[in-house]
N, CA, C and O of each residue as an XYZ file, in Angstrom:
828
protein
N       2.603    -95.768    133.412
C       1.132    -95.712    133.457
C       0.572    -96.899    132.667
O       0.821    -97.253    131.515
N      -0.384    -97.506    133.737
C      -1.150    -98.715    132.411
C      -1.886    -98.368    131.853
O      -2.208    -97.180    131.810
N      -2.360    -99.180    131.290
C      -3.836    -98.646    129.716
C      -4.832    -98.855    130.536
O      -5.897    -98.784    129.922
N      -4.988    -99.123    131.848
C      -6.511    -99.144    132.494
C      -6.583    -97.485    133.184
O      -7.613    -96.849    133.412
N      -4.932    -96.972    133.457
C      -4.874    -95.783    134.376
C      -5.041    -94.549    132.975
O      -5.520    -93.425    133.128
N      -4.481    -95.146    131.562
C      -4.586    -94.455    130.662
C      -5.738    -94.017    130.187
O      -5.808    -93.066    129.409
N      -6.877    -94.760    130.671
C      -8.200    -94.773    129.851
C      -9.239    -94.079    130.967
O     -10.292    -93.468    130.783
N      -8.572    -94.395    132.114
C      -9.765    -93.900    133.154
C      -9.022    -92.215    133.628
O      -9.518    -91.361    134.363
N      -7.570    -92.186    132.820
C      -7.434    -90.329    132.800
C      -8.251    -89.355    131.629
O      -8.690    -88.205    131.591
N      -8.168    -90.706    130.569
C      -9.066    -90.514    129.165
C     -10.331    -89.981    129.580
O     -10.365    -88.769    129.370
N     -11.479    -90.471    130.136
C     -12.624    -90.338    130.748
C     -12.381    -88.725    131.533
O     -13.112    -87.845    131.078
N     -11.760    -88.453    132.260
C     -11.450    -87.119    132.955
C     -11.332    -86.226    132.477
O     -11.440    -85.180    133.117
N     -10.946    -86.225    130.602
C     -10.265    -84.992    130.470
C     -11.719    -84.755    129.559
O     -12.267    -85.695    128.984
N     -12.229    -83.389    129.528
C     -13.147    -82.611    129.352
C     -12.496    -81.264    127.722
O     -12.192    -80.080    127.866
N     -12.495    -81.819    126.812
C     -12.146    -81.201    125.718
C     -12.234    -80.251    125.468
O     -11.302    -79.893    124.748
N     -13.165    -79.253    125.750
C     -13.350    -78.261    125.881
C     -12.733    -77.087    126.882
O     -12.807    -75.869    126.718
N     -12.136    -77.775    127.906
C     -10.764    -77.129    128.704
C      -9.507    -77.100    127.908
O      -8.700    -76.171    127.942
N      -9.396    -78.168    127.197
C      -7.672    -77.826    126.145
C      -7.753    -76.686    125.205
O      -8.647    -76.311    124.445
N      -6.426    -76.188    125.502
C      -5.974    -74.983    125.289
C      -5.177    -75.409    123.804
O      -4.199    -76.150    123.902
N      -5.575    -74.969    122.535
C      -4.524    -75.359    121.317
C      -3.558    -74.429    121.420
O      -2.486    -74.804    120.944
N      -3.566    -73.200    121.938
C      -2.484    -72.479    121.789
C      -1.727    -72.797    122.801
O      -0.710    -72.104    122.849
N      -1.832    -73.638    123.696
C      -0.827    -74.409    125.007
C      -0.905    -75.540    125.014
O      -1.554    -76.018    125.944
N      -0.551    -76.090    124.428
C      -0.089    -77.629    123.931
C       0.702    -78.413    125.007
O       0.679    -79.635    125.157
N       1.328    -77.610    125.651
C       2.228    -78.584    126.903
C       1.107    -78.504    128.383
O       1.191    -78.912    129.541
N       0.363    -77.957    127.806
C      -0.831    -78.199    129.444
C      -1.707    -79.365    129.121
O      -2.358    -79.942    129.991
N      -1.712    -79.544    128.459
C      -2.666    -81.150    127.567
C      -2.145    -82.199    128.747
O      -1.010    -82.201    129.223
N      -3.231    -83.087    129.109
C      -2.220    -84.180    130.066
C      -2.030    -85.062    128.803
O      -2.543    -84.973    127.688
N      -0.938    -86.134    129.433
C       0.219    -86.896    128.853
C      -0.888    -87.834    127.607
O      -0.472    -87.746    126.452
N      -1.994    -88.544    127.764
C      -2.834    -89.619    127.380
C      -3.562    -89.006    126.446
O      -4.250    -89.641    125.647
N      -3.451    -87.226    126.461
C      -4.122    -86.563    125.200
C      -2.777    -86.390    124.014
O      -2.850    -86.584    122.800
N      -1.726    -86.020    124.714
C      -0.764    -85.781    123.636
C      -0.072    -87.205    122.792
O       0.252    -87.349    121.613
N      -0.025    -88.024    123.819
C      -0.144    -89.470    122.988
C      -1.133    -89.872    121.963
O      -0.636    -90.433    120.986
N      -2.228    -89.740    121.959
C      -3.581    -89.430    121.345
C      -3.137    -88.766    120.055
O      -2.796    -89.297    118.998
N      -3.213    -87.565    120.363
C      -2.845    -86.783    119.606
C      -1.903    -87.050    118.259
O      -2.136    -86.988    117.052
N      -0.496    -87.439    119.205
C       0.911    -87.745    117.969
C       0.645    -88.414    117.259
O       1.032    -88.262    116.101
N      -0.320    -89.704    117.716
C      -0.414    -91.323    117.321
C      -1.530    -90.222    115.910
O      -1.013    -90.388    114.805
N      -2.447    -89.532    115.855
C      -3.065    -89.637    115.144
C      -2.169    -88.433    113.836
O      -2.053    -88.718    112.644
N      -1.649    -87.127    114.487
C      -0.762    -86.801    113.342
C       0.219    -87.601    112.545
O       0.708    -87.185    111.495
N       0.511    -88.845    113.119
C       1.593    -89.658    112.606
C       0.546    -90.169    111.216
O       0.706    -90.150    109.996
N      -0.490    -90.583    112.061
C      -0.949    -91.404    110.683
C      -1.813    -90.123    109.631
O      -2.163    -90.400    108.484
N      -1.998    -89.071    110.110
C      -2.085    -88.115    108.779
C      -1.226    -88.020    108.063
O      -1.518    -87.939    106.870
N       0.665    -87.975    108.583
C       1.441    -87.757    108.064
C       1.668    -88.655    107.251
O       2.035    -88.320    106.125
N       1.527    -89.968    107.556
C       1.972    -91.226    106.871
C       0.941    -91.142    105.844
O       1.466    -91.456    104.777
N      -0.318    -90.852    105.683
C      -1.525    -91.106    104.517
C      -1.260    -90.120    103.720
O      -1.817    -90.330    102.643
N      -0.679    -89.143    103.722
C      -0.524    -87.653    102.843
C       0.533    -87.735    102.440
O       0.678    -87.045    101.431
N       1.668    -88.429    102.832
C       2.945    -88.814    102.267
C       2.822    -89.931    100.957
O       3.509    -90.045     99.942
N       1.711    -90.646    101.418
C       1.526    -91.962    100.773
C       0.715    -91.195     99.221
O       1.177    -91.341     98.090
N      -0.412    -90.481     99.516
C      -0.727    -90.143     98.457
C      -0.385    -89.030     97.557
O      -0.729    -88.964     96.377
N       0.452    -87.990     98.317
C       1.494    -87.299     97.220
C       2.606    -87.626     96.697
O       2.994    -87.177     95.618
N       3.599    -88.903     97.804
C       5.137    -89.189     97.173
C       4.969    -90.282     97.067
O       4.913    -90.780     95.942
N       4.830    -91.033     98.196
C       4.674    -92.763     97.415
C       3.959    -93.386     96.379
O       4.501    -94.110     95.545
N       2.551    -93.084     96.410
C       2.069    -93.214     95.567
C       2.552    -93.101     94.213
O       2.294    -94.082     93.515
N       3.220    -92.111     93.627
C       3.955    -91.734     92.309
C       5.186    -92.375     92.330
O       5.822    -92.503     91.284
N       5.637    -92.830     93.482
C       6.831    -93.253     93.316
C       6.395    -95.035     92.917
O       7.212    -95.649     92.233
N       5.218    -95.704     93.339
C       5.003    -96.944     93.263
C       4.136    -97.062     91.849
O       3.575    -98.107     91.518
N       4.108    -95.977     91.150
C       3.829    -95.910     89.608
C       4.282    -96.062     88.938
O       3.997    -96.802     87.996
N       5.543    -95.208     89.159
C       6.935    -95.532     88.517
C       7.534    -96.660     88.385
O       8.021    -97.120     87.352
N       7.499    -97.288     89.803
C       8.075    -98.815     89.999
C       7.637    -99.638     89.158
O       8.356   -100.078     88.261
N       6.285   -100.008     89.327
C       5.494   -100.581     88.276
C       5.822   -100.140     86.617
O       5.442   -100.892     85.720
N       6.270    -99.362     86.425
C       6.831    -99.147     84.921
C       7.902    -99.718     84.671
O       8.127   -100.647     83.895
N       8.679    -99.068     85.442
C       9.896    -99.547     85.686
C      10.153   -101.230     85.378
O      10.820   -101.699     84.456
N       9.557   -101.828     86.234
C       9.247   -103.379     86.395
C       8.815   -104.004     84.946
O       9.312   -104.996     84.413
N       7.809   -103.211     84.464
C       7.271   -103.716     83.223
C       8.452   -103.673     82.125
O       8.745   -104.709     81.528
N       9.163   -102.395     81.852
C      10.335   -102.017     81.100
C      11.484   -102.854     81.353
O      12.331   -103.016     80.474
N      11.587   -103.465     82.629
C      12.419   -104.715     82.710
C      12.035   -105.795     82.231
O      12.936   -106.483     81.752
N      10.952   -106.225     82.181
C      10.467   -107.492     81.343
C      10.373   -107.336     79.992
O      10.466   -108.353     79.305
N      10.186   -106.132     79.392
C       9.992   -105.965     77.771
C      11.653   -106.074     77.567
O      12.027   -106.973     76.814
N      12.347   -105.497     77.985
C      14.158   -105.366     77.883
C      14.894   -106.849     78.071
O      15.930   -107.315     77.595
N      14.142   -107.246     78.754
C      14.492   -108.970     78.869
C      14.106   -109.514     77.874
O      14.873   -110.085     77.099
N      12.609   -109.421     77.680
C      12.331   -110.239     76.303
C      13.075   -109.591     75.015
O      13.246   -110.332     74.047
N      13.431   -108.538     74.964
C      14.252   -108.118     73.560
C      15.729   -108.834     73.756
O      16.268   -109.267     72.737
N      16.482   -108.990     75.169
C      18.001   -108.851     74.989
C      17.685   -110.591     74.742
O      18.515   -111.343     74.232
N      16.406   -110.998     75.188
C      16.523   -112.590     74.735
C      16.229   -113.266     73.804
O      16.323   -114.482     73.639
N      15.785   -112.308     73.033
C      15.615   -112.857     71.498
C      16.558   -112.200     70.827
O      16.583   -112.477     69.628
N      17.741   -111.028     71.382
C      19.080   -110.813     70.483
C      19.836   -111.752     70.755
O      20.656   -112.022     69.877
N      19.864   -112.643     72.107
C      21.095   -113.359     72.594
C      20.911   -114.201     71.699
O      21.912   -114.494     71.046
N      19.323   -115.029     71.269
C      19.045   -116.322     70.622
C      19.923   -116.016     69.268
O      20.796   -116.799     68.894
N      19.567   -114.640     68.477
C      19.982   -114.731     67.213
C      21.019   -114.313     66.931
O      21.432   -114.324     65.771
N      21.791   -113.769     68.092
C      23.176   -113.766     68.075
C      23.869   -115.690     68.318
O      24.771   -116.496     68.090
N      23.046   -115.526     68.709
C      23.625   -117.488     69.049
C      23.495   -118.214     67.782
O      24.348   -119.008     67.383
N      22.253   -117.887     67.062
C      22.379   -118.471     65.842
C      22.822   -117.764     64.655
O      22.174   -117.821     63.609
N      23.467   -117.365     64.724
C      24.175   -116.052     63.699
C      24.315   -116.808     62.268
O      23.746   -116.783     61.176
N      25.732   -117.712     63.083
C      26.434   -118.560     61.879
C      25.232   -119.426     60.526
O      25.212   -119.548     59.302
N      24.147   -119.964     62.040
C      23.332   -120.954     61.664
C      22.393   -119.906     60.576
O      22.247   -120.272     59.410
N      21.914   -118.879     60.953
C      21.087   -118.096     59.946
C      21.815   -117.952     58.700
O      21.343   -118.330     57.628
N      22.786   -117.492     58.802
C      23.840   -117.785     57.358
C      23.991   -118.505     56.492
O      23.811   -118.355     55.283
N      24.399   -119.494     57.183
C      24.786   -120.868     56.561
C      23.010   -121.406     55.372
O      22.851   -121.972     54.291
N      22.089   -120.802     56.420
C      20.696   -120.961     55.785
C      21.025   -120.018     54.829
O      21.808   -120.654     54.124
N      20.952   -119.132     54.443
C      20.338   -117.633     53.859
C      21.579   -118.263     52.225
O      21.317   -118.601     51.070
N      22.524   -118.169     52.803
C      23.602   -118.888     51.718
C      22.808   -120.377     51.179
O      22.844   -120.497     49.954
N      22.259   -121.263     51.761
C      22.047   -122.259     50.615
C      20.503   -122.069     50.228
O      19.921   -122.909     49.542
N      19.809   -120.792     50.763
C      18.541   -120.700     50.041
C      19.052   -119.996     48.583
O      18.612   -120.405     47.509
N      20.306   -118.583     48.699
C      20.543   -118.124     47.611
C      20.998   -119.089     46.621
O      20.794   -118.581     45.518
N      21.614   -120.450     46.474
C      22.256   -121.180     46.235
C      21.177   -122.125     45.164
O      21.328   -122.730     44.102
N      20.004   -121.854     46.131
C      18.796   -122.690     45.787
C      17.931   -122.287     44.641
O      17.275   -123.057     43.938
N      18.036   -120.480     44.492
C      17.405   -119.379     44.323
C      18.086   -119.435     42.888
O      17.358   -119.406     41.895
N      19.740   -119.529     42.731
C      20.284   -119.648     41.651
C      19.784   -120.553     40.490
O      19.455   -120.276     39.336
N      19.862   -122.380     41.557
C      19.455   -123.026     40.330
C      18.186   -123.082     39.776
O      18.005   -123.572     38.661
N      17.192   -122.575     40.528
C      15.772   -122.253     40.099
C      15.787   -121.531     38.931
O      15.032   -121.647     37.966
N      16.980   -120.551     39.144
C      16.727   -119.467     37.936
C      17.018   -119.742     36.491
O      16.624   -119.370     35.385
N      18.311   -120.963     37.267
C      19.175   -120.901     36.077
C      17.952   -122.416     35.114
O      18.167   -122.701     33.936
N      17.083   -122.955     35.744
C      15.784   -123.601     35.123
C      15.107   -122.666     34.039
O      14.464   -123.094     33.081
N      15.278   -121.680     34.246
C      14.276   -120.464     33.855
C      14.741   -119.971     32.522
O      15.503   -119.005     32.496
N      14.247   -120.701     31.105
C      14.943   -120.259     29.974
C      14.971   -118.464     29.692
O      14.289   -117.739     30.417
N      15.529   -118.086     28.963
C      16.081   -116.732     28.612
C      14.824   -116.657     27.386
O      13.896   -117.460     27.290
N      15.106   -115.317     26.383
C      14.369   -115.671     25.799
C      14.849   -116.115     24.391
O      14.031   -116.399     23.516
N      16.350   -116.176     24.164
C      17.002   -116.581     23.426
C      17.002   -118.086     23.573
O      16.913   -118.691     22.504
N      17.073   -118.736     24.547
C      17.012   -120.198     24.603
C      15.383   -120.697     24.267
O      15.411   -121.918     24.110
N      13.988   -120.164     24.105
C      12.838   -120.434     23.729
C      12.789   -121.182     22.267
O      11.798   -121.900     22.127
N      13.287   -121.155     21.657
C      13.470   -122.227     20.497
C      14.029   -123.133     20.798
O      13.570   -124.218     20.440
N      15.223   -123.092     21.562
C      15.832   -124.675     21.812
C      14.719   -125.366     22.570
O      14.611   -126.589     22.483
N      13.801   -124.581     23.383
C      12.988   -125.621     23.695
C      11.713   -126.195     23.456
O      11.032   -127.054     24.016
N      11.591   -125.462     22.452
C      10.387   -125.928     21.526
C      11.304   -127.318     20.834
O      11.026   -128.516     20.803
N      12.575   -126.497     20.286
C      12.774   -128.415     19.697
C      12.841   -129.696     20.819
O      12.323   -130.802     20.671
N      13.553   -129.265     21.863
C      13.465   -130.478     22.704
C      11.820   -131.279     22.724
O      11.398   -132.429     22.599
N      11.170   -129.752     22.985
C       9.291   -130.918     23.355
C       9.308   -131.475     21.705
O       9.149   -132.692     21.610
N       9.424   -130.971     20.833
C       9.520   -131.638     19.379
C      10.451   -132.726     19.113
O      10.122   -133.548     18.258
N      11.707   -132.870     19.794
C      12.372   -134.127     19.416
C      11.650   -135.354     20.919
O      11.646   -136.584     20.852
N      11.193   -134.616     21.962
C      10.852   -135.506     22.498
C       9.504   -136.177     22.105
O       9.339   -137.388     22.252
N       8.535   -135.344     21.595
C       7.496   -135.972     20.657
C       7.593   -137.243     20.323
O       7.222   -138.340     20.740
N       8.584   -136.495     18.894
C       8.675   -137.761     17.518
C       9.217   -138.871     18.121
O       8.842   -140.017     17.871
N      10.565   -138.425     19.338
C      11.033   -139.796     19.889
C       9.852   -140.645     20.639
O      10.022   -141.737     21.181
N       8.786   -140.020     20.571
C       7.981   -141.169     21.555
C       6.644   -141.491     20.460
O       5.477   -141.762     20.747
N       7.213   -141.367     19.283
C       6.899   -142.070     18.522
C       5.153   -141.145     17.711
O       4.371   -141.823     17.044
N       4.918   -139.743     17.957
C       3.760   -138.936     17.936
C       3.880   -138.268     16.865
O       4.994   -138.078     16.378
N       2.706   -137.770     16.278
C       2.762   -137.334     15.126
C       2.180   -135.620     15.751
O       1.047   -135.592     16.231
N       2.867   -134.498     15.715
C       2.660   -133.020     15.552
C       1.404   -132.247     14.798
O       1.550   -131.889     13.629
N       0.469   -132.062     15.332
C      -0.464   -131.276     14.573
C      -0.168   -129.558     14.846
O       0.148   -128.767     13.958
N      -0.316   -129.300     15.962
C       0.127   -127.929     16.305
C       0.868   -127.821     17.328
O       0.660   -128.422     18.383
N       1.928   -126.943     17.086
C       3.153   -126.524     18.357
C       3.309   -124.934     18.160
O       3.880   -124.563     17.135
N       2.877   -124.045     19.001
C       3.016   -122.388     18.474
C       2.593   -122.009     20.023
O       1.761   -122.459     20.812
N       3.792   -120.729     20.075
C       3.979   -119.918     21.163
C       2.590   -118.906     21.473
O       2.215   -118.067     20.654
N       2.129   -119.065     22.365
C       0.927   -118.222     22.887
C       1.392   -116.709     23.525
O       2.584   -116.573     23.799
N       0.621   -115.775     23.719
C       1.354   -114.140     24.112
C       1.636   -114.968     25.785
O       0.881   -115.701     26.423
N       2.794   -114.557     26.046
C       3.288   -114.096     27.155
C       2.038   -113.647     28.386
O       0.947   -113.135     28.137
N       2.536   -113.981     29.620
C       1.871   -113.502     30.627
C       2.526   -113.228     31.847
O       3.193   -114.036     32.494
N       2.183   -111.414     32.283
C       3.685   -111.431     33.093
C       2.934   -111.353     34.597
O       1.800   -110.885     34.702
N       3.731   -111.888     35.805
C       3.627   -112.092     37.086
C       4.548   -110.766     37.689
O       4.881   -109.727     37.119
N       4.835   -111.290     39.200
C       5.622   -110.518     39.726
C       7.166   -110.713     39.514
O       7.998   -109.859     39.206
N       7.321   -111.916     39.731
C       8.451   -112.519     39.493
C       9.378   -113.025     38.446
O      10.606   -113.082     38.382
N       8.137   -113.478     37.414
C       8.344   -114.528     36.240
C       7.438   -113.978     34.904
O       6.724   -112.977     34.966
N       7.529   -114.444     34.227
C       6.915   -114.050     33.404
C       6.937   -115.954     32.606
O       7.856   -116.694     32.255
N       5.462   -116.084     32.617
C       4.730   -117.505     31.277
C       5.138   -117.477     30.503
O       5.634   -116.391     30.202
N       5.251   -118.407     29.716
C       5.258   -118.469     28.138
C       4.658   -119.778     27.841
O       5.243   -120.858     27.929
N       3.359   -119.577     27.458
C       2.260   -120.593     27.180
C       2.403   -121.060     25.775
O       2.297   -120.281     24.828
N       2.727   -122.766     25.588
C       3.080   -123.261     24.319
C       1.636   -124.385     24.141
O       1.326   -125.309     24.892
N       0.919   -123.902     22.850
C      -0.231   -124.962     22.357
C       0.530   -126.095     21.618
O       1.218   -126.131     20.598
N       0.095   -127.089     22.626
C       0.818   -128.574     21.766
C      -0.558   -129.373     21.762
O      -1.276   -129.647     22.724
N      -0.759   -129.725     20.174
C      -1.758   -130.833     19.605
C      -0.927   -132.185     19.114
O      -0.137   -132.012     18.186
N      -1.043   -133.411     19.629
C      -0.398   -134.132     19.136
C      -1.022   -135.609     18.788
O      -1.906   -135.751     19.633
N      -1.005   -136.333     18.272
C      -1.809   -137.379     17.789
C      -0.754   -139.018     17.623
O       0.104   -139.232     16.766
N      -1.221   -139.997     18.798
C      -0.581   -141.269     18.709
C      -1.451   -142.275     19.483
O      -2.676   -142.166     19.535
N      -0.633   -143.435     20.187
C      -1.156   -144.226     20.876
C      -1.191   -143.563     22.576
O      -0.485   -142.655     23.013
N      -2.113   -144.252     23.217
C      -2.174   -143.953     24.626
C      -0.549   -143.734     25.690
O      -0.152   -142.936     26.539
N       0.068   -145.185     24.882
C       0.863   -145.448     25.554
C       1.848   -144.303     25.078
O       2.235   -143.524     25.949
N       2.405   -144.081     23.437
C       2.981   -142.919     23.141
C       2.920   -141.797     24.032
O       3.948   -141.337     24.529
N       1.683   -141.287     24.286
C       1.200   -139.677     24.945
C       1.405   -139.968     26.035
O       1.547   -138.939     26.696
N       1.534   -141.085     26.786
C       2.005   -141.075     28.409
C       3.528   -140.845     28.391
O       4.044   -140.123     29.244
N       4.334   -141.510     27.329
C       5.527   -141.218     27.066
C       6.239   -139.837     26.965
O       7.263   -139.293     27.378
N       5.451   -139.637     26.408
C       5.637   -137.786     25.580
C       5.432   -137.038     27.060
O       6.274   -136.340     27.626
N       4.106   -137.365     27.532
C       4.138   -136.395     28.765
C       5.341   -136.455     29.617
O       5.871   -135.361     29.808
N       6.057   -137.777     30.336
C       6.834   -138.075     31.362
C       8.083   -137.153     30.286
O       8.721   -136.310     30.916
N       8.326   -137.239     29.236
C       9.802   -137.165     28.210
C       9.699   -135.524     28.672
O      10.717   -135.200     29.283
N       8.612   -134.294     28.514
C       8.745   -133.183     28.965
C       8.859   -132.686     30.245
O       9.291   -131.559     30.490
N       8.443   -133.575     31.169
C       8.350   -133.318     32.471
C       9.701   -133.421     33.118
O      10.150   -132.685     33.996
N      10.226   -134.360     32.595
C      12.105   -134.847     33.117
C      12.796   -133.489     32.028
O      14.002   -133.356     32.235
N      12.380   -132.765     31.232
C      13.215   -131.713     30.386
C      14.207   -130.882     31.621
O      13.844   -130.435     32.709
N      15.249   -130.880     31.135
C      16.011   -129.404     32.446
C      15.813   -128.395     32.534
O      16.495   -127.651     33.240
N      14.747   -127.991     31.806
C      13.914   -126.411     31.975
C      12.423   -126.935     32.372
O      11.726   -127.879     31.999
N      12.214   -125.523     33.614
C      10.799   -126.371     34.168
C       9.952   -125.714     32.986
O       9.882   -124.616     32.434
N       9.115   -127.438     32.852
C       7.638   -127.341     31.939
C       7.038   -127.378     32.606
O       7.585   -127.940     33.555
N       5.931   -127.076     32.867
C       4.964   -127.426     33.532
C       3.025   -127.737     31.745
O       2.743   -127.238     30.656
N       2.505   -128.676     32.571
C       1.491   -129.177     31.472
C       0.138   -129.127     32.237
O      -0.170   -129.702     33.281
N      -0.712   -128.153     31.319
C      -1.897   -127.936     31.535
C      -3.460   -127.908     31.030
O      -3.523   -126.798     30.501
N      -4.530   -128.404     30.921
C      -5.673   -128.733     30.479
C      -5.432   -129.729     29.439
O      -5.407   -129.388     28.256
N      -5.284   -130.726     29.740
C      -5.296   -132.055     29.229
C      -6.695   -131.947     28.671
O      -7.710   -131.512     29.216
N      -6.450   -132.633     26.998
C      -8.025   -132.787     26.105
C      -7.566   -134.297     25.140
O      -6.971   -134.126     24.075
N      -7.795   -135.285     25.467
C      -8.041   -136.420     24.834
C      -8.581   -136.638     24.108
O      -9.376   -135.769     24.467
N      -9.256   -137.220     22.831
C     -10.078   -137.644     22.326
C      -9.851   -138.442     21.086
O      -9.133   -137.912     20.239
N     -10.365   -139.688     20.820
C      -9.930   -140.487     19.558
C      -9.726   -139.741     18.216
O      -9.936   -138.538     18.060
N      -9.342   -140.501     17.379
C      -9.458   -139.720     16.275
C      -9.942   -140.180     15.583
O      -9.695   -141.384     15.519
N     -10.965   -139.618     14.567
C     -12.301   -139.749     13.718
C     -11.404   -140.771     12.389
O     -10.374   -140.725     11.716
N     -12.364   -141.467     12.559
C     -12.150   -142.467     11.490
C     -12.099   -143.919     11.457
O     -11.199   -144.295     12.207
N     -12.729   -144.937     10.865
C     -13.149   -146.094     10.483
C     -12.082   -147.299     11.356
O     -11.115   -147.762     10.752
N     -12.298   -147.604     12.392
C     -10.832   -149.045     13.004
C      -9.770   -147.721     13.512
O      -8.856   -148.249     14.144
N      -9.581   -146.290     13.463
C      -8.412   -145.809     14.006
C      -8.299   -146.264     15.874
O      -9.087   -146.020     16.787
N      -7.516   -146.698     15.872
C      -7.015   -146.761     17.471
C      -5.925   -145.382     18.249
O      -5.384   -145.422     19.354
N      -5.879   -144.237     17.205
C      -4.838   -143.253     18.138
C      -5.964   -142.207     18.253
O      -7.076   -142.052     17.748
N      -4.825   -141.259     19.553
C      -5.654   -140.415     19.765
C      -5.450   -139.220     19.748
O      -4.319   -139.007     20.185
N      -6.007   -138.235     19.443
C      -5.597   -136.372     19.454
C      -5.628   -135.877     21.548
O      -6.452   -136.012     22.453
N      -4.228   -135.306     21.428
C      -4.432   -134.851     22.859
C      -4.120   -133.616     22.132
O      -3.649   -133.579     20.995
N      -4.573   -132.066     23.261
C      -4.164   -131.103     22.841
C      -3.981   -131.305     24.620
O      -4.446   -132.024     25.505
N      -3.065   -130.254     24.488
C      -2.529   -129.446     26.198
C      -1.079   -128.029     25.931
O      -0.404   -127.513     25.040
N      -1.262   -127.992     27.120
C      -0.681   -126.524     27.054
C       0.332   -126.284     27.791
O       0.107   -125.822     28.909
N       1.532   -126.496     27.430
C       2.748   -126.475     28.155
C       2.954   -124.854     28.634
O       2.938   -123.962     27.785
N       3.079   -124.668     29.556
C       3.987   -123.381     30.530
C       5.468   -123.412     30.902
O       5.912   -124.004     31.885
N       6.248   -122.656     29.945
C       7.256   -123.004     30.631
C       7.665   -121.050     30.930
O       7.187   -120.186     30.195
N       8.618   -120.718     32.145
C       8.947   -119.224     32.766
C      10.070   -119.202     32.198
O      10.740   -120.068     31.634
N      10.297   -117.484     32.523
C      11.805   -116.885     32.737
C      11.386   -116.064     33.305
O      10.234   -115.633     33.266
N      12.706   -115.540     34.240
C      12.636   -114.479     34.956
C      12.447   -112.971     34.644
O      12.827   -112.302     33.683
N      11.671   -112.610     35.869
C      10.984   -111.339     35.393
C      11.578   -110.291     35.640
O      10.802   -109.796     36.458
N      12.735   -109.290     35.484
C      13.602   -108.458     36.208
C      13.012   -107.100     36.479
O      13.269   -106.337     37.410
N      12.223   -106.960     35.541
C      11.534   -105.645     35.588
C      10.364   -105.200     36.657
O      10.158   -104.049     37.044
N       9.530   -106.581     37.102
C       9.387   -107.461     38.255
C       9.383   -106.750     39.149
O       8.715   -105.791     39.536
N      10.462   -107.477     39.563
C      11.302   -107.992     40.731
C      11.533   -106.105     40.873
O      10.974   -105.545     41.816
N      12.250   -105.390     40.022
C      12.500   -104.108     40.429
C      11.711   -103.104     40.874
O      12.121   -101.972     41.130
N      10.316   -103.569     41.000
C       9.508   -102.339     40.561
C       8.709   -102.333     42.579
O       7.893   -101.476     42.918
């Protein structure tokens, strides 16, 4: 049958003569009709109770493959650099040591009051005040703030500064105060400043 004989039986059939409870008396161009359109109920009601949930899933699914990729590819990287993270972590501790071992005790705090004192006089300065200030504690470290007043030539006190700064325990030097010293033709001068030097803080570090 062609689709011109299909359409002009279409036109003939009178809807109201079909019988639903006799389904095989239907002519041929209604039951074609017909299937073609249960098919696509079947297919749209399938789609929105099973496929549908099933193409939800997928989409998760899919996403959970890309998050699982990006994790196994940043384990592969740091499994790749294993050795290399090591080899780091070992010469930061290494690094960590000699920092510390900079870090006088508090038994070594006199030896280094004499060093800034022999490095003084060696640079030729005369001592007005040298005395330990209270302590100040951090997380890590704990200050120990030293008042140094000292009185010479320009060139002396540039000396004196560089002579503490090269010391093998870190100094560190703070609020620099210059000023001549009172009196008739004197050419030297009074500096006061404030040396910082640490030790480690264990109590710190533990807490």
């Amino acid at each position: 049958m062609s689709l011109a004989d299909a359409l002009e039986s279409l036109k003939k059939v009178d809807l109201a003569d079909l019988d639903v409870n006799n389904l095989g008396s239907w002519p041929p161009v209604v039951k074609v009709i017909t299937a073609i359109l249960l098919l696509i109920v079947v297919l749209v009601l399938g789609y929105n109770f099973y496929l549908k949930d099933m193409e939800v899933q997928l989409d998760s699914a899919v996403a959970q493959e890309e998050t699982l990729k990006g994790q196994f590819s940043t384990k592969a990287f740091q499994a790749a650099n294993l050795e290399a993270y090591k080899a780091q972590m070992q010469e930061m501790e290494t690094s960590f040591g000699e920092l510390l071992r900079q870090l006088p005790s508090d038994t070594e705090v006199p030896g280094l009051l004499e060093d800034i004192t022999q490095t003084g006089l060696g640079s030729g300065l005369e001592f007005e005040e040298i005395r330990l200030l209270p302590e100040a504690a951090k997380q890590f470290y704990v200050e120990l703030p030293i008042q140094i007043v000292v009185v010479g030539s320009y060139h002396d006190l540039a000396t004196f500064v560089s002579g503490v700064s090269s010391l093998p325990r870190i100094v560190t030097l703070h609020d620099f105060a210059i000023k001549p010293v009172e009196g008739e033709g004197s050419s030297k001068l009074r500096m006061s400043i404030l040396a910082k030097t640490y030790r480690y803080n264990d109590e710190g570090l533990s807490k």
